[in-house]
C-alpha positions in Angstrom: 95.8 141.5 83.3 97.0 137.7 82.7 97.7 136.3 86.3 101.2 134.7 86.8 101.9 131.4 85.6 102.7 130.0 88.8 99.1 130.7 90.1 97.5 129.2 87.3 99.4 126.3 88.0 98.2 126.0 91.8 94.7 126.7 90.4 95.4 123.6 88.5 96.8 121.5 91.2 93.5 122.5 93.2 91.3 121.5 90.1 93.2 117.8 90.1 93.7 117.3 93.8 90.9 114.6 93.7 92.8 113.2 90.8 95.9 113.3 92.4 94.9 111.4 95.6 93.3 108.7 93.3 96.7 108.2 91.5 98.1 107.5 94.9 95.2 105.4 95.8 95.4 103.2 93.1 99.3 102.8 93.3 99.2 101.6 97.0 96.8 99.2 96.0 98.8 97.3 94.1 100.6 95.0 96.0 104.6 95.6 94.8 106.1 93.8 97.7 109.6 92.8 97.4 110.8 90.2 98.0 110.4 88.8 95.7 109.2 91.6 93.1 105.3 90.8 92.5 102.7 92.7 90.7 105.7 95.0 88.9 104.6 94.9 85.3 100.7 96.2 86.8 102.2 99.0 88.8 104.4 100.2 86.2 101.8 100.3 83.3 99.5 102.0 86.1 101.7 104.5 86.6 102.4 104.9 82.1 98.5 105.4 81.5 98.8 108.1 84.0 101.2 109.7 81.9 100.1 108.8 78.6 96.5 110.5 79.2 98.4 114.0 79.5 100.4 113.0 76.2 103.8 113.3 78.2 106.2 110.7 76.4 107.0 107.5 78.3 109.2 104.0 77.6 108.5 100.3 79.7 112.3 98.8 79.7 112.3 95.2 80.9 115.5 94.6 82.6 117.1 91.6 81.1 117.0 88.6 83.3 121.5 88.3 82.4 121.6 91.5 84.6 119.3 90.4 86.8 120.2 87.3 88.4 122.7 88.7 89.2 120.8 90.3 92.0 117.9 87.6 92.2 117.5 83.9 91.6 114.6 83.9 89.5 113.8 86.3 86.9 112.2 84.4 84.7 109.1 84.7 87.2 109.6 87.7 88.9 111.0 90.3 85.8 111.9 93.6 86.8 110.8 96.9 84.7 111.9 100.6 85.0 109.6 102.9 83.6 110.7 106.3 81.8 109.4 109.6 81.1 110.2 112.8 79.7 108.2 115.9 79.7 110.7 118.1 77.7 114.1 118.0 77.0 116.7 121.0 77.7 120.0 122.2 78.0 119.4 122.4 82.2 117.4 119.0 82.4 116.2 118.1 85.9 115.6 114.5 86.5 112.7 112.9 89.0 113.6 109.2 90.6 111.2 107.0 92.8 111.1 103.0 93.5 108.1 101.4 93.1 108.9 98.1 95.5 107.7 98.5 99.1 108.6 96.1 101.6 106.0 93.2 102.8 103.2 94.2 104.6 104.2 92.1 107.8 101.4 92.0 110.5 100.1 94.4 113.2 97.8 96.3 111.1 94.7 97.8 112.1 93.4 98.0 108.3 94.4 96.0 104.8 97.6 97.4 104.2 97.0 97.7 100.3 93.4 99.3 100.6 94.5 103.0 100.5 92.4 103.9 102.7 91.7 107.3 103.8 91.3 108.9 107.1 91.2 112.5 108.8 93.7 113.6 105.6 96.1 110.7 105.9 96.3 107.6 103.1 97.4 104.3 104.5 98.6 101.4 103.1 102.4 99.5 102.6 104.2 102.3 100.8 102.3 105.7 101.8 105.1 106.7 102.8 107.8 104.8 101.4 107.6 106.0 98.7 104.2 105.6 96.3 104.0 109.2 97.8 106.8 110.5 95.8 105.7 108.6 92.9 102.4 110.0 92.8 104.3 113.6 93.0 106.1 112.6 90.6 103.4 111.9 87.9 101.1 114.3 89.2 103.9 117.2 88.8 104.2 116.0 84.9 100.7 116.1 84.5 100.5 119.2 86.0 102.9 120.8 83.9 102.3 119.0 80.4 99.8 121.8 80.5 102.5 124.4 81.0 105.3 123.3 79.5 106.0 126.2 77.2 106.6 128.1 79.9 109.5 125.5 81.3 112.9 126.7 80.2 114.3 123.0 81.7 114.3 119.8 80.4 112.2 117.5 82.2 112.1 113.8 83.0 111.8 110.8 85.3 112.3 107.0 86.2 110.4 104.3 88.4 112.4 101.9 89.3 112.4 98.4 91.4 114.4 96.6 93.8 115.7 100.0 95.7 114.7 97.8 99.2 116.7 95.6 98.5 119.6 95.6 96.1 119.2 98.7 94.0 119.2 96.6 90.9 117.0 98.8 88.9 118.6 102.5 89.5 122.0 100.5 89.0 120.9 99.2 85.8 119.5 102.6 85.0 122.8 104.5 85.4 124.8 101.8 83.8 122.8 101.8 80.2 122.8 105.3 80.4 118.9 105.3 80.4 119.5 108.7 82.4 120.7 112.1 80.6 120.4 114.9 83.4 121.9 118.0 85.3 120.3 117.1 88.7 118.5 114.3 90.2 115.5 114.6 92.8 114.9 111.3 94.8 111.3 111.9 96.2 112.0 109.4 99.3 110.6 110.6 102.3 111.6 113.7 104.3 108.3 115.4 105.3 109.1 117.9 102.9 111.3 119.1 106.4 114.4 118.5 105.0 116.5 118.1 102.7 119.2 115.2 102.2 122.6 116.4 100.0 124.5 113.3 100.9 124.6 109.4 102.5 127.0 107.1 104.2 128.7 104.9 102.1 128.8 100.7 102.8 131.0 97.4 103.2 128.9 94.4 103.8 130.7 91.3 104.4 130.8 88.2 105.8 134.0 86.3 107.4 134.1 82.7 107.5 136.7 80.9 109.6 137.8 77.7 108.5 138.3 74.8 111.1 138.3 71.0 110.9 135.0 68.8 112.0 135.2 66.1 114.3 133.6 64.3 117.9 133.4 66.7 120.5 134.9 64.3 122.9 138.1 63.8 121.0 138.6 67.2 120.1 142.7 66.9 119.0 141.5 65.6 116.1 139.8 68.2 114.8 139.8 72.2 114.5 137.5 74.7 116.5 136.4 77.1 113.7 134.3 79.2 116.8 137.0 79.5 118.9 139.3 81.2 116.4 136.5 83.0 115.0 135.3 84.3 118.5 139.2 85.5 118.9 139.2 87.4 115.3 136.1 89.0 116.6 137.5 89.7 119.8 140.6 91.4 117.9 138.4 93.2 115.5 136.4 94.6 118.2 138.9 96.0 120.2 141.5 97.0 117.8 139.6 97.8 114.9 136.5 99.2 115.8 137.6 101.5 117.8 140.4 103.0 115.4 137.6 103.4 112.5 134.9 104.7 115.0 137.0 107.6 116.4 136.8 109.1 112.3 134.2 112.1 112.4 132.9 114.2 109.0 133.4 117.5 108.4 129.5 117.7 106.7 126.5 118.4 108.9 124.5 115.3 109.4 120.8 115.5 110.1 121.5 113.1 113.0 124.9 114.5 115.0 125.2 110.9 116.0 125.5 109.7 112.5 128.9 112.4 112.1 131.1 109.1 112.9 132.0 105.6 110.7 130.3 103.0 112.6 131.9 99.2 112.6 128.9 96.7 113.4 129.9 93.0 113.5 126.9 90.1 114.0 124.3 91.1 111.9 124.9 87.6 110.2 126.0 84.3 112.3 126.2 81.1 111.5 128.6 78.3 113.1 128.2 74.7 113.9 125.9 72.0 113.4 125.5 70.0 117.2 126.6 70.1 120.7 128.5 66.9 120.4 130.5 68.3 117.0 133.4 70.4 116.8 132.7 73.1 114.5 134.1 73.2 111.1 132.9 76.9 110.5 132.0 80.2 112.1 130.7 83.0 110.2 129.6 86.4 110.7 129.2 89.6 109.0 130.7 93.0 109.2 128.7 95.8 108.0 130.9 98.9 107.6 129.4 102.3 107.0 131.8 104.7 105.2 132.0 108.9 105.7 131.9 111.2 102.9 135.3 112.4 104.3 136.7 108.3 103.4 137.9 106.3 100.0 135.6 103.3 100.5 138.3 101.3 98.7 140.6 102.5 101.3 138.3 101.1 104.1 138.2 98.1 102.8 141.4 97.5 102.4 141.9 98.3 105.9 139.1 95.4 107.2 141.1 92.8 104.6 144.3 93.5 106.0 143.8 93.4 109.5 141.7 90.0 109.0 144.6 88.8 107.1 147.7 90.3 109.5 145.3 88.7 112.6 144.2 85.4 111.3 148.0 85.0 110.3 148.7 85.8 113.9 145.8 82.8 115.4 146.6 80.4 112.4 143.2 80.7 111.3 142.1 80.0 107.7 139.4 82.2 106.4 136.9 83.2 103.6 135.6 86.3 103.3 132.3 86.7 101.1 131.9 90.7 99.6 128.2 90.9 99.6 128.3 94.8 98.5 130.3 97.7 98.5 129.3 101.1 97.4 130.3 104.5 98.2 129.4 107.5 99.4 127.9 110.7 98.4 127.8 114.6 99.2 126.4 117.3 96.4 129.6 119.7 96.3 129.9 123.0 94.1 127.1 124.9 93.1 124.0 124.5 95.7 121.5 127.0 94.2 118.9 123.9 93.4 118.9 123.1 97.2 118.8 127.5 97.9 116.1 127.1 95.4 113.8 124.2 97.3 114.3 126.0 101.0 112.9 129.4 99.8 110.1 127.9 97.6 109.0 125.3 100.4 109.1 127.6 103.1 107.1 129.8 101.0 104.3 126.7 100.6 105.0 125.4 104.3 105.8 127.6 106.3 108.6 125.4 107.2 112.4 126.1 106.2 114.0 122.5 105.2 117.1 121.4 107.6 120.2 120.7 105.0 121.6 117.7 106.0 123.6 114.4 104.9 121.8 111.2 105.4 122.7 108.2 107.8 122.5 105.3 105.7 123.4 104.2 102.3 120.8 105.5 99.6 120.8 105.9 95.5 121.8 109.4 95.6 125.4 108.1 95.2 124.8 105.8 92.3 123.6 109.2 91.0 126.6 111.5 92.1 128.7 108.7 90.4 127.5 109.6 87.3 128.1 113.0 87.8 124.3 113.8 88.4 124.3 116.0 91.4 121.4 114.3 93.5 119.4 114.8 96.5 116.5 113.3 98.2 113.3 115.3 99.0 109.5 114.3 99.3 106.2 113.7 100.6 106.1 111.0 103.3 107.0 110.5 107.1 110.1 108.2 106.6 109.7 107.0 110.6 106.7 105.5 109.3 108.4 103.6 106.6 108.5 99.6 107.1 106.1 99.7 110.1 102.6 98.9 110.3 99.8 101.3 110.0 102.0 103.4 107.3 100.2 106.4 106.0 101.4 109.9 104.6 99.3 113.2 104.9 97.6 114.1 101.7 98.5 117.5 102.5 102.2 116.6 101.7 101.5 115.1 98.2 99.7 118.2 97.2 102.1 120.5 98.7 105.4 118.5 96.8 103.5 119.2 93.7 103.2 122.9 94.1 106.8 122.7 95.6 108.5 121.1 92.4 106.2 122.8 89.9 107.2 125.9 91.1 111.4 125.1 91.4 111.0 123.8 87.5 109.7 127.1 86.4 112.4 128.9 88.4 115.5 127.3 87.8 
């Protein structure tokens, strides 16, 4: 009797788990830190042989350096690229998303943080974790599968993109050519394969400068204290404000209970002054707003801009304020049976049932939902370890992420 496809399949993943781990190996090795966006165009046609040596269909898009600097000054030495793929199409397509960039290495490590070393079962390097981990699922899942595909009753595909650490410029450019065509959306950024993320916070980041007049600290009436009417705004902000949009809770389950109000953060960013002996002519400093799922992110920043206005009107304070992003936040609503679907199967593999949660920060699952793709983020990788030194991830995870979404694409 013919065994069932699915344990074929994990005979196959055990067959290629050397090959798996080198595909990871290779990919931490190359040094994708950003900023400011080195080594792209290597890792991305890394990762397309990859693909291209189990046939599975792939396209290199370049962005163009008039979308780009608008997120970067220099393009022209630094291009971006998002790599595609597609394994099949179908009417039910299912859609796999990863960012290539990892943040710079930094210092405190023990090894060279792009050797991909192994040791007792974990890989280290910059990006283990965050998230070459995913992307190695990733490919190895459509490798995996190219083999199977007849047996696949969903359209399958994929993207690589750059610039998620710091200004999302390559999902964002993804979803606005319409370089995406899919039912669902799988982010493999790190959750231990523990849990499962339906949602994030949305964000206002801003920065507020106060305008004042320059001129010799010991004849002060002839000029205008920019600090002293900035620290007042602040003052205002921080105990009218903040506390109004701070008392707002969500009605969604957050994986962190803290994270179930809108936070207000002010100081992130200041910048005021130029001597002791010089009355300042500006005082700057940012406000980083994070936004519930429950809230209309236009809403809440209409509510910062007027109260800046209504207040600075009040101290007869001239101001600038500089929108550095705004973007909005996401929950998957309506049907859930993917997320049904990844709990039974990973528990199954693991032993572990995910936790169903929304996320405390802003992350791409919401340029996603925008679309209409329902996303959620789910992967190999310790995400604590992300950005620190001595970042590794458990080669157990990879392998087990590739039995996990081999087997949800031949369920669903």
């Amino acid at each position: 009797m013919e065994k069932k496809i699915e344990e074929k399949i994990f005979e196959k993943i055990k067959e290629e788990k050397e090959d798996m781990i080198k595909i990871l190996e290779s990919l931490v090795r190359i040094p994708t830190q950003n900023p400011p966006g080195e080594n792209y165009e290597e890792f991305v046609m890394t990762a397309k042989e990859y693909l291209d040596e189990k046939g599975i269909k792939t396209k290199v898009v370049r962005i163009p350096e008039s979308f780009a600097k608008n997120f970067i000054e220099n393009p022209q030495e630094y291009p971006r690229f998002i790599l595609l793929a597609e394994l099949k199409k179908g009417e039910l397509t299912m859609h796999f998303n990863g960012h290539y960039d990892v943040v710079p290495a930094g210092e405190g490590w023990d090894i060279d943080p792009f050797s991909g070393k192994i040791i007792d079962g974990k890989l280290y390097g910059r990006g283990a974790s965050d998230m070459k981990g995913g992307i190695a699922s990733i490919i190895s899942t459509l490798r995996i599968l190219s083999e199977f595909e007849d047996h696949l009753d969903v359209g399958v595909n994929a993207s690589l993109v750059p610039d998620e650490e710091t200004t999302s410029m390559g999902t964002k450019y993804l979803i606005q050519e319409n370089l995406v065509n899919a039912d669902y959306a799988i982010i493999t950024e790190p959750t231990s394969l523990k849990s499962i993320d339906i949602g994030c916070k949305g964000g206002i980041w801003m920065q507020v400068c106060v305008k004042g007049k320059a001129a010799h600290a010991s004849r002060p009436w002839l000029g205008e204290n920019a600090f002293e009417k900035g620290v007042l705004l602040v003052h205002a902000i921080l105990t009218e404000l903040k506390p109004k949009v701070t008392a707002r809770t969500s009605k969604y389950e957050f994986h962190d209970q803290n994270s179930k109000r809108a936070t207000m953060e002010l100081g992130g960013y200041v910048k005021g002054g130029s001597k002791t002996n010089v009355i300042p002519d500006e005082f700057c400093f940012s406000i980083d707003r994070r936004v519930l799922p429950d809230e209309d992110v236009q809403e809440a920043y209409n509510e910062i801009i007027e109260f800046i206005k209504s207040k600075s009107k009040e101290l007869g304070a001239s101001y600038e304020v500089i929108v550095e992003d705004i973007e909005n936040s996401y929950v998957l609503k309506g049907d859930r049976s993917i997320i049904s679907a990844i709990s039974q199967i990973t528990e199954s593999i693991t032993g572990v049932q995910p936790r169903v949660g929304v996320k405390t920060g802003f992350t791409e699952m919401a340029l996603f939902g925008a679309k209409g793709i329902k996303a959620l983020t789910f992967g190999p990788g310790d995400e604590n370890l992300a950005h620190v030194a001595n970042e590794y991830i458990e080669i157990q995870q990879l392998i087990d992420s590739v039995k996990i979404f081999s087997t949800l694409l031949l369920r669903i």
